[in-house]
N, C-alpha and C positions, 0 to 999 in steps of 0.2 A: 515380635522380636526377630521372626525368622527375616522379616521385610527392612526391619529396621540396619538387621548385618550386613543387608547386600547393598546398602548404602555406601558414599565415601566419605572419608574424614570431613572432609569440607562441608558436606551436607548434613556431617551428623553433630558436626562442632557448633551448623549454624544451628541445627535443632534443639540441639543443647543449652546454647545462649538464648535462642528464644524462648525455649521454656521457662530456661529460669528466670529470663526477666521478666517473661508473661506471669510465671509463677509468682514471683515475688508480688508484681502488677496485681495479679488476681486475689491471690491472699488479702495485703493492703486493702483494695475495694473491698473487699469482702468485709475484713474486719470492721473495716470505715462505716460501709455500708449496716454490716451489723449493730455497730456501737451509735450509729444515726438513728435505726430504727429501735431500738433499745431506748436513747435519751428520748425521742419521741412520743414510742408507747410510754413512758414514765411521765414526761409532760403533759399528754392526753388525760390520762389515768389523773394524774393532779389538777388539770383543768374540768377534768368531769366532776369529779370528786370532791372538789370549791363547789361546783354548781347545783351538784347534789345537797350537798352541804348545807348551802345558802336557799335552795329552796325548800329541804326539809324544816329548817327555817320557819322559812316565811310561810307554809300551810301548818307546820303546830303552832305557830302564835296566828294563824285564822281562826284554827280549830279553838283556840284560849278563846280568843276576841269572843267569838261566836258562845262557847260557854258563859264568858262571864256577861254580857249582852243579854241571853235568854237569863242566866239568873236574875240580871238587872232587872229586865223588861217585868218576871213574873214578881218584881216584889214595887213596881210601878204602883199608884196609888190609881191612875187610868187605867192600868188592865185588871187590877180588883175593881173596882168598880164596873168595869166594861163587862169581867164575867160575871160578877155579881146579879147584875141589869140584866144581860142576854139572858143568864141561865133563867131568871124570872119570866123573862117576855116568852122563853123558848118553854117553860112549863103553862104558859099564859094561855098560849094555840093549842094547844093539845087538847083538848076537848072540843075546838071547833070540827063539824063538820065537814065531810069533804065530798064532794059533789062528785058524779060520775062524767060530769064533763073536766072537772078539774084532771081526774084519774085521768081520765083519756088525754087528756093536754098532758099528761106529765109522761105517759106511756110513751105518744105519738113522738115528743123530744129525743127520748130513747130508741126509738127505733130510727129517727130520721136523724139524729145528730150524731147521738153517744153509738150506738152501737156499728154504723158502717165504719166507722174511724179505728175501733176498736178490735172487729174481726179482722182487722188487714195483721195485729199483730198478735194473733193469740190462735192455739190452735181450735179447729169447730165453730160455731157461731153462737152469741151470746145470746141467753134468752130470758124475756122481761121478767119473768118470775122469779130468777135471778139476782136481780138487780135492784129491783123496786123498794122501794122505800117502805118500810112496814107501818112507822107508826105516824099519828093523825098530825102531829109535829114537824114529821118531815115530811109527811105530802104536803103539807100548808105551807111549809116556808119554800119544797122544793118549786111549788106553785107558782107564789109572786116570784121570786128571785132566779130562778131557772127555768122554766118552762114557760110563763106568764110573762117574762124579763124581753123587754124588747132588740135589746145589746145583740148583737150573735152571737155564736161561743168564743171563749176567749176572749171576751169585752164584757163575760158578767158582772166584772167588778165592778163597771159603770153607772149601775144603778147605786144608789144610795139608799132612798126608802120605797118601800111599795106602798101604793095605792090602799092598803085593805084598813088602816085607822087604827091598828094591832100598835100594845104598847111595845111590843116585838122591835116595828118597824121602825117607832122613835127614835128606841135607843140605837139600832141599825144606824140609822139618819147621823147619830150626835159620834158614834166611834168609827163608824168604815170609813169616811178619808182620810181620818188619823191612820187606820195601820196600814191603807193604803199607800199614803204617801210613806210609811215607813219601810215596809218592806221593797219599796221603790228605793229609798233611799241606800238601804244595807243592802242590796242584793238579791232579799229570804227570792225563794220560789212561791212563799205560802206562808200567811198565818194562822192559826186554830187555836179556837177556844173551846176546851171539852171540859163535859162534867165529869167531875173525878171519883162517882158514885156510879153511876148509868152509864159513860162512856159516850152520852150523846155529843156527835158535833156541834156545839150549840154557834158556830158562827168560824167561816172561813174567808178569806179576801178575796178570791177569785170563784166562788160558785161552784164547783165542779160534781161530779155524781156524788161525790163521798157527802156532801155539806148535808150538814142538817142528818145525817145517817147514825146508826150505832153501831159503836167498835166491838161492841160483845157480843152483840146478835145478828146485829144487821150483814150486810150482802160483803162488806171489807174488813171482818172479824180477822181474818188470816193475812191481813196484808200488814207490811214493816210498822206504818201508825195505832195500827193496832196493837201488837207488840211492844210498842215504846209506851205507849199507855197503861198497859199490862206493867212494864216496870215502875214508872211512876208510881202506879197502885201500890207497886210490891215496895217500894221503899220511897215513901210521902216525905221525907224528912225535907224540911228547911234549906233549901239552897240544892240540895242535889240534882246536878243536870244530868238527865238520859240522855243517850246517841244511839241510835239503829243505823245499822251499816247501809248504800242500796240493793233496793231489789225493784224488781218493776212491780208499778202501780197503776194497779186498773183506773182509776179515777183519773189518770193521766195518760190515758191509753199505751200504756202498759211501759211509759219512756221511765228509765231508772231514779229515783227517788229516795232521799233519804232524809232524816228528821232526825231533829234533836227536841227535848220538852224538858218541861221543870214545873212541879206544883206552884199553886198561885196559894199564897197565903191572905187570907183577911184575918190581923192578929195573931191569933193565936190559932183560926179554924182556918183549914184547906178549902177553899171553892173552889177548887177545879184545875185545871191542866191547862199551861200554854203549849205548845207545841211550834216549830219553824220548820218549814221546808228548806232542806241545803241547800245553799248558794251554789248549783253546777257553775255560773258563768264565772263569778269571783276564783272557784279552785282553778277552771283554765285557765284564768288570765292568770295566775299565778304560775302556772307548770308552764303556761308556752311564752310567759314573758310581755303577755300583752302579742302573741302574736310576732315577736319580733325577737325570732330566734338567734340570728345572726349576730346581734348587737349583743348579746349573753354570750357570744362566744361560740355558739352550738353548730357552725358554720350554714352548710345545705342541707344536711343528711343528721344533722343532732339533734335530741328531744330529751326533756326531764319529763315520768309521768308515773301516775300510781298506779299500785298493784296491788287487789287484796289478795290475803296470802292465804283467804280460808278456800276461794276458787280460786286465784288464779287468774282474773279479770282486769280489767282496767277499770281505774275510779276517778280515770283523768281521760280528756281527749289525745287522740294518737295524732302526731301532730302529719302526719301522710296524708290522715284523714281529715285535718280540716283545710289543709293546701289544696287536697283534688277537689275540694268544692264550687263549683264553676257556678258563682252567682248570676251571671248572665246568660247560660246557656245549663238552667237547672239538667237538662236532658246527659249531657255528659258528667256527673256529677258523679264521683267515686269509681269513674271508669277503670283509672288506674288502680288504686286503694285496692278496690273490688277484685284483678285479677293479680294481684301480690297475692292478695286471702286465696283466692283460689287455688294458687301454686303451693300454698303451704297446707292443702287437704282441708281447709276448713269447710262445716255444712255448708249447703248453698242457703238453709233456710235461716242460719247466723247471720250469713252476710245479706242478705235479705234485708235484716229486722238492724240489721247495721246504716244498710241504705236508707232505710224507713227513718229511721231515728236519728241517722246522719249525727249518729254517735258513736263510742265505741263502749262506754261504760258499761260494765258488767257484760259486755258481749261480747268483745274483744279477750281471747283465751292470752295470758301471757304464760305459757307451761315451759319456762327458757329454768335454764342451769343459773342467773342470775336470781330471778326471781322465786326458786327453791333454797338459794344459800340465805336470800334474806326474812324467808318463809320459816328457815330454821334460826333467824335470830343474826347470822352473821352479815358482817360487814365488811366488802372487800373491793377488787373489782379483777377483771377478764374478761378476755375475749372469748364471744359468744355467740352465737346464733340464737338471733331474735325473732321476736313474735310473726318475723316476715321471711323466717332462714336467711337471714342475709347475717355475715358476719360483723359484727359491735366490739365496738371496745364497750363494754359494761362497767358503771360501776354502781353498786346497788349497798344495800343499807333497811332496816327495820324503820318506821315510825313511832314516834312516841306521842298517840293520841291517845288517852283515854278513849274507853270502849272501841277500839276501831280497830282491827287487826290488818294493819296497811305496811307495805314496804315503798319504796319512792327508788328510782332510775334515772341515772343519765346515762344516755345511751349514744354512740358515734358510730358512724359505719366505719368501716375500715380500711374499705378503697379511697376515701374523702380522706383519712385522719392518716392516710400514708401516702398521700399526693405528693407532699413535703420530700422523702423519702425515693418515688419513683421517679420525680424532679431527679433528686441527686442520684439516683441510676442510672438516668440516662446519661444526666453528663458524665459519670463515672463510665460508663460505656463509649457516649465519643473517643472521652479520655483514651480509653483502653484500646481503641483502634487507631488512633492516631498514635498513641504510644507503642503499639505492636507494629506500624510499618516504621516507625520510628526506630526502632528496637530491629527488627529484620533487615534495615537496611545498613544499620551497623553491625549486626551480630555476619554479614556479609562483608563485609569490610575483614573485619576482624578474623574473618576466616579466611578468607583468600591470603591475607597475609599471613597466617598462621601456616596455612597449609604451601605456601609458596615454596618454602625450604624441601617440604617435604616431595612437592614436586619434581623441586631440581634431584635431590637425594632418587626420587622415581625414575625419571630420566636416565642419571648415571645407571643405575641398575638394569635398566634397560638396555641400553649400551653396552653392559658386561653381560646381560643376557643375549645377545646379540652378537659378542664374540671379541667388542672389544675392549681391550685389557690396558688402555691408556687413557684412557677417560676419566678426569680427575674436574670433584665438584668444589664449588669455590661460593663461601656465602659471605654476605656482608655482613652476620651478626656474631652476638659477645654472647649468646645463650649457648643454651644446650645440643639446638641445631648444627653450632657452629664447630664444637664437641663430634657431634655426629657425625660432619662431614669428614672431619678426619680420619675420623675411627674408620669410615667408610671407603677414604683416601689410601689408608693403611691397608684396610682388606683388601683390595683392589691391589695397593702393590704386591701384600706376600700373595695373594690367587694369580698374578701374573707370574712371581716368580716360580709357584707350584706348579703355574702351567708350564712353564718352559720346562722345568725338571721333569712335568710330569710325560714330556710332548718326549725329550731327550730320552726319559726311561722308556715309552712303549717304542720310542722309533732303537732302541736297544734289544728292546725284547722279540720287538718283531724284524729285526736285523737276525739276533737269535736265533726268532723261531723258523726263519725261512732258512737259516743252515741247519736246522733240522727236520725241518719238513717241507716240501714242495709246496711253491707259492699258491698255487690253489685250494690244497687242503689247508693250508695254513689261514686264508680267507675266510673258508669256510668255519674254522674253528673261532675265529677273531668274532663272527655273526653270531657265532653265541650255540653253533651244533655239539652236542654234548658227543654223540656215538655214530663215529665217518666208520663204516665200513666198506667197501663198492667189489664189485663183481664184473670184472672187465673179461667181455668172450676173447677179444686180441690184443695182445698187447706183446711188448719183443723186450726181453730181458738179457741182461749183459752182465757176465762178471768176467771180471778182470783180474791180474795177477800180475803185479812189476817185480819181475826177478832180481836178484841181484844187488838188491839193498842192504841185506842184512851183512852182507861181506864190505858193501860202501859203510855200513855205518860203522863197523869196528875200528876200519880205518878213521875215522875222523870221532870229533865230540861230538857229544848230545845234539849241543842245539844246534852245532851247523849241519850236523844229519837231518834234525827235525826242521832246520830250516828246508834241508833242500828235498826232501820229503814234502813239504808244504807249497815250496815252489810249483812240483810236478802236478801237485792234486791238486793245485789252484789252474795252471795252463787244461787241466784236463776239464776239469768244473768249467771254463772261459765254452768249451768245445764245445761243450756239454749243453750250456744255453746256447750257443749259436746252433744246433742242432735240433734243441727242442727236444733233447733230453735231461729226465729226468737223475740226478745223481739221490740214490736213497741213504748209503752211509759208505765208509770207508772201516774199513779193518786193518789196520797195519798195511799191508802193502797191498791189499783186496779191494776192487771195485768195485760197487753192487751199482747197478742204472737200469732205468726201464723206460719205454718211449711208448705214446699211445693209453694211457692211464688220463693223468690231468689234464693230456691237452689230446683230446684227439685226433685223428690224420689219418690219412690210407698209404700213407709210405711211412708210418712210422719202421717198419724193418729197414729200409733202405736207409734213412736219419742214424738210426741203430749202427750200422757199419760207415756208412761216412764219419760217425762219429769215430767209430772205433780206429779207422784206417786214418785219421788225423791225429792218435793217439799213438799211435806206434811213430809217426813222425817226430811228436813231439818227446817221445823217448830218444828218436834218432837225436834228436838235436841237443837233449840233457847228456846226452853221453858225449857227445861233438865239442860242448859248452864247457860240460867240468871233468872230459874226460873221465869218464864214469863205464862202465859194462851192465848198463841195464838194460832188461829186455821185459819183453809185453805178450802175454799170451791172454787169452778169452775165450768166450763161450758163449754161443747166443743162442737163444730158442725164440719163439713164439707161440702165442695160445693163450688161452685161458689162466688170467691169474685172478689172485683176489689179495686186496690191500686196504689196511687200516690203522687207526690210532692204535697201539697196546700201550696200557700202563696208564696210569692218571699222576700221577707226584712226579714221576722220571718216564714220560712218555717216547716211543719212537716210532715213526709212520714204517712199519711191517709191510713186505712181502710174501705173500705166502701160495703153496698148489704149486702140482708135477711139473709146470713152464716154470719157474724158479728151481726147483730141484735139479731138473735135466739141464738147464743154461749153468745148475753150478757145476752139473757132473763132466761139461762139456769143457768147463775151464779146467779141471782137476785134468783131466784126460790131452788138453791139449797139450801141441807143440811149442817152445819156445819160438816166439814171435811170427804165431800164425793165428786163428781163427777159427775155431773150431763149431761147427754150425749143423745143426740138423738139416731132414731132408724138406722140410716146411721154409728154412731161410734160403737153403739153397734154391728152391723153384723161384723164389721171390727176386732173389738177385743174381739169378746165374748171366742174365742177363748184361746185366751192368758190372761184373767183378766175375773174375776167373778164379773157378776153385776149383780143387783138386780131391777125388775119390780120398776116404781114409777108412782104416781100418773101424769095423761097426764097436762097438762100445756097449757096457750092460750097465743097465738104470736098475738099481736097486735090490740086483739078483732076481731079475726077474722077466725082461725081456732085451733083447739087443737090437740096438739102437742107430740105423746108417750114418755115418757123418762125413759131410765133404770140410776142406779146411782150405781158406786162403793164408797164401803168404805174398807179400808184395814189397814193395819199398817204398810203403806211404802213400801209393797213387792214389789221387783223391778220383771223385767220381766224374769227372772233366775229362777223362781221359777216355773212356769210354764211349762208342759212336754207335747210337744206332740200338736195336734191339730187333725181335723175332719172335711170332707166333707160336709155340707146342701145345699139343690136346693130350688128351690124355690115354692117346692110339698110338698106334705104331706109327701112324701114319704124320705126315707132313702138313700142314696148311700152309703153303706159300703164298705171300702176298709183295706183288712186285709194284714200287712206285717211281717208278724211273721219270713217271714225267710231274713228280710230283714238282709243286713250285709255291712259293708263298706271297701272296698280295700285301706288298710295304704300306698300301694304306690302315688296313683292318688288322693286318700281323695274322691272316690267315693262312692254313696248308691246304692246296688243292692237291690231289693225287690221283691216276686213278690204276688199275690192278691188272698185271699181268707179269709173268716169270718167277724164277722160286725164293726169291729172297724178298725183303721187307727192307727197302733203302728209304731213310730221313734226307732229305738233301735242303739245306737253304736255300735264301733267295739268288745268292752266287752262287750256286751249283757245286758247293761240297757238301761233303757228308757232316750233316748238322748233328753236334754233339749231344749228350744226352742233355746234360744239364740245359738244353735252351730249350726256353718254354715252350715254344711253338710244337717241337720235335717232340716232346712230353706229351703235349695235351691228343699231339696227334695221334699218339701213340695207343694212350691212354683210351681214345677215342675208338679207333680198332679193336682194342680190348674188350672192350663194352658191346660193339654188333657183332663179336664173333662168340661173346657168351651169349646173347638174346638169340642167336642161330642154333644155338642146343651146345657149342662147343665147351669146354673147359679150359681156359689160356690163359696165360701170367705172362706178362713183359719178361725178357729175362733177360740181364746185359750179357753183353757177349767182347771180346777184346777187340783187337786191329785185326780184320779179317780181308 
């Protein structure tokens, strides 16, 4: 805030427009932006959620097909008679012998076939005791058909009948490429015929360990086929199809498995159990589309897939994992797949048996926020983080399959499914920069002219800051500006005319204050000194007294008395500055002046009576003028005074101390129209003005006081020639400059000393008066090396001699 105040209008007017229009800008995208991303995720969510839809669908009317199929199949007149047959031919062998070469053939498969394949996914290593076939039934038939079978594994079904002449084999012969070519046909994984008393397998389409084995006792009692038999037992009725969910099966080295059955009726009696292995390939092609996700809509990064909800597993391929399958280069095969799992903590021994199986069913954990709300039943959708942490749009949903406790997902990433959206951010962004210099370069515009008035309005101000008071601003606008300049116009003239009144009033007041106080203190006061007091060691004090007024003024009126009273003390004030004295107040017909105070000097005494001796003139000449009888008496001293301001509301610059006292008592005492002088004035000027002895005088009743007094007829100090040495002896110091002479170029005096007198002479050989400089300075000049010789000497005038 503090940075934004030391800005100018200009720059803050533009900041201000760019804000707002950025603002505005910014808000708008924003909204836009939000309500894009808004209709979006809504679209997504509606397109996942058709697809969800459409393929929960399509796997419960599988899951039907498949139901009513297996019920079809066990009420087949072919598969009663097929179990019928088998189960006979399979109680037929059972009594035959079994050779210890056979055993050993059937071990030796076990160990060289079933069992390396096996240990890759199971933990420990599997052992033949384990596993073997118990009864005489199933070593005989695992004999011809799997161990004895010449096919490799995974081509057992290839045989038809074995060699051994068993009515077993026959019937073998007359039904295995029926449900051969069936289970081809539908998809199954596997057929089984078991007996629904004993549990024995009496006949599978592909051969595997479990064939020919027993579900109750035998080595796969505890596996999901077992189980689904176990319900069959438990509820034989007529048409009712089982389903077990998967789990891994050992007879399939351990890849995920599951089975649906349904009792086979003959009439009215049960023979036995069909059973179907589930079509894994048939559910993927359903969930990925045939593989062709894009064309569903699911773009790169989309997949619909199942979840059981009692783990948390997948019961569908993860479509990641069947993209990173690199049919050409097995060796990089789940490379990616594989470190997505890894970054999401899962075992490495999951993803192992993930690689192994290059599946995901039942191995792939789905433990997401999706697949919990559909765990509990609900159906909705959000974003989520999915089984790889990657954020999803979700939208998830229950299955409604008998026996099967499954939810179903469509699932989109979120970076993909808001591509649409960072598209329109960016160009809401160019936008936004192009609209901000856009925007800047008018919100500049628009200030400079806003601020232009204000300029001029600065200017003028300036110019009366400045001092001048004629400067008038002139705009070309019909606003408020234009208002302003006036108003501004206006101030300006009444501040011009306050200044004149105000310039007229101090030059009054200090017109004023200099008739009441000496120009220097009055300077000083003007600066702003609150308390002048000063303490002057020399200084020559004057009072005065014009007699003879008070009998002038009865004779005439007031004001031509007060006029010609005004007259006199104005010609005497004229004097008074051309001397360089100060006039401090007047009393009726009383004098008061001092010289040597405000201005200092070394003749102020001498200033003191020239003044005073052109003052008795200028009496002569008011008396000469209006015929008048006025006269001039005085007193002067020198010494130590002290002088200040007294008074603050009615103040007047004060004299005060014994050189004011004695200079008054000298005027009290004097003669009319003489001079009455101590013996401190008299050493000073006896020189230049002739006075005369007077009677001594008493200061204060307290001591008496010498005093010489002149009397003259106005002669000013011109008339006077010359001066002379005294000490303070008895004695003489004569100093003779007869040959003294002066150089008209430099205005010098040369002299040099012999005989008893002290002669000034010009450059034409008279006696050069006092008053010429030369004659002064030379003077002055002797004064000064005959005190630094030890003497004590004052110039002293002296008359026509």
């Amino acid at each position: 805030m503090l940075q934004f105040n030391r800005l100018t209008i200009k720059s803050k007017l533009s900041l201000i427009l760019l804000a707002a229009s950025l603002g505005s800008i910014l808000v708008i995208s924003l909204l836009s932006w939000n309500r894009a991303r808004s209709h979006l995720t809504e679209a997504i969510f509606d397109q996942l959620t058709s697809l969800r839809a459409a393929k929960a669908r399509q796997i419960e009317s599988l899951f039907q097909t498949l139901y009513n199929h297996v019920e079809t199949l066990a009420e087949d007149r072919m598969i009663v008679s097929a179990m019928a047959e088998l189960n006979r031919g399979f109680r037929e062998v059972q009594p035959e012998y079994i050779s210890n070469e056979w055993s050993n053939t059937i071990a030796q498969h076990y160990e060289n076939e079933f069992f390396p394949e096996l240990a890759k996914n199971i933990e420990g290593s599997p052992h033949w005791a384990n596993y073997a076939p118990r009864s005489q039934a199933a070593q005989y038939l695992q004999y011809h058909y799997i161990a004895n079978n010449p096919n490799p594994v995974g081509e057992k079904d290839a045989l038809d009948r074995a060699e051994d002449g068993s009515e077993y084999s026959k019937y073998h012969e007359r039904y295995h490429p029926i449900f051969r070519n069936l289970i081809k046909k539908f998809g199954y994984y596997d057929l089984f015929l078991i007996n629904h008393r004993t549990g024995d397998i009496v006949y599978s389409v592909y051969k595997e360990t479990d064939y020919a084995t027993n579900l109750i006792t035998g080595p796969y009692r505890q596996s999901n086929l077992a189980k689904i038999v176990k319900a069959v037992q438990n509820n034989p009725d007529r048409g009712q199809v089982q389903i077990v969910d998967f789990q891994p099966y050992r007879p399939s080295y351990m890849e995920p498995a599951a089975f649906i059955a349904a009792p086979i009726y003959n009439g009215p009696h049960i023979v036995g159990i069909l059973a179907i292995q589930l079509p894994v390939d048939e559910i993927n092609n359903v969930m990925t589309n045939g593989k062709e996700w894009e064309q569903a809509g699911l773009g790169e990064t989309g997949e619909t897939y199942l979840v059981g909800t009692e783990d948390l597993t997948m019961r569908s391929l993860s479509r990641f994992l069947i993209e990173d399958l690199d049919e050409e280069d097995p060796e990089k095969n789940l490379q990616n797949y594989k470190q997505t799992l890894q970054g999401t903590g899962l075992p490495d021994s999951i993803i192992d048996r993930i690689e192994q199986f290059e599946s995901s069913i039942i191995l792939q954990p789905v433990n997401t926020e999706a697949a919990q709300r559909a765990k509990a039943g609900e159906e909705g959708t959000k974003i989520i983080l999915d089984y790889r942490n990657i954020p999803v749009l979700s939208s998830y949903a229950p299955l409604d399959i008998p026996g099967l406790d499954w939810a179903i997902l469509a699932e989109k990433d979120r970076a993909e499914a808001y591509q649409p959206v960072r598209a329109l951010q960016n160009v809401m962004l160019l936008s936004t920069v192009i609209l901000s210099l856009v925007v800047t370069w008018l919100a500049a515009i628009a200030a400079r002219n806003f601020v232009r008035p204000i300029n001029t309005l600065v200017e003028g101000s300036r110019q009366v800051g400045r001092g001048n008071l004629e400067v008038e601003v002139k705009l070309d606008t019909q606003d408020e500006f234009n208002l302003l300049a006036q108003t501004f116009n206006e101030m300006v003239k009444n501040l011009r005319q306050q200044t004149q009144a105000l310039e007229q009033s101090n030059q009054e007041k200090e017109e004023l204050l200099l008739n009441i106080l000496p120009s220097p203190i009055a300077e000083r006061m003007k600066q702003g000194e609150k308390s002048i007091a000063d303490e002057v060691q020399q200084a020559t004090v004057l009072f005065a007294t014009a007699t003879g007024f008070t009998n002038m003024s009865e004779q005439r009126e007031v004001e031509e008395a007060a006029a010609l009273l005004n007259e006199l003390i104005n010609a005497f004030d004229e004097q008074a500055e051309k001397y360089d004295v100060e006039k401090l107040k007047t009393i009726g017909d009383r004098y008061l002046a001092v010289s040597g105070i405000t201005k200092p000097r070394l003749d102020h005494t001498k200033t003191m009576m020239d003044f005073i001796v052109e003052a008795m003139k200028i009496v002569q000449n008011f008396n000469n003028k209006y015929q008048t009888r006025l006269g001039l008496k005085a007193g002067i001293h020198v010494g130590p005074v002290m002088a200040g301001i007294i008074g603050s509301k009615k103040f007047m610059y004060e004299l005060w101390g014994e050189t004011v006292n004695i200079a008054n008592s000298l005027n009290l005492n004097a003669q009319l129209n003489t001079v009455l002088v101590t013996k401190d004035v008299y050493d000073r000027l006896k020189e230049f003005y002739t006075f005369s002895p007077h009677d001594a005088i008493e200061i204060e009743g307290r001591r008496q006081l010498n005093t010489w007094f002149f009397q003259g007829k106005g002669l000013s100090s011109e008339e006077f020639e010359g001066g002379y040495l005294r000490t303070d002896s008895a004695e003489t110091i004569d100093v003779d400059v007869a040959e003294q002479s002066v150089n008209p170029e430099n205005d010098t005096v040369n002299n040099s000393r012999n005989g008893d007198r002290a002669i000034v002479k010009d450059k034409d050989g008279q006696l050069a008066r006092y008053s010429s400089q030369k004659s002064r300075d030379f003077l002055l000049d002797l004064e000064k090396e005959n005190q630094q010789k030890g003497f004590w000497g004052k110039l002293t005038p002296f008359g026509n001699k």
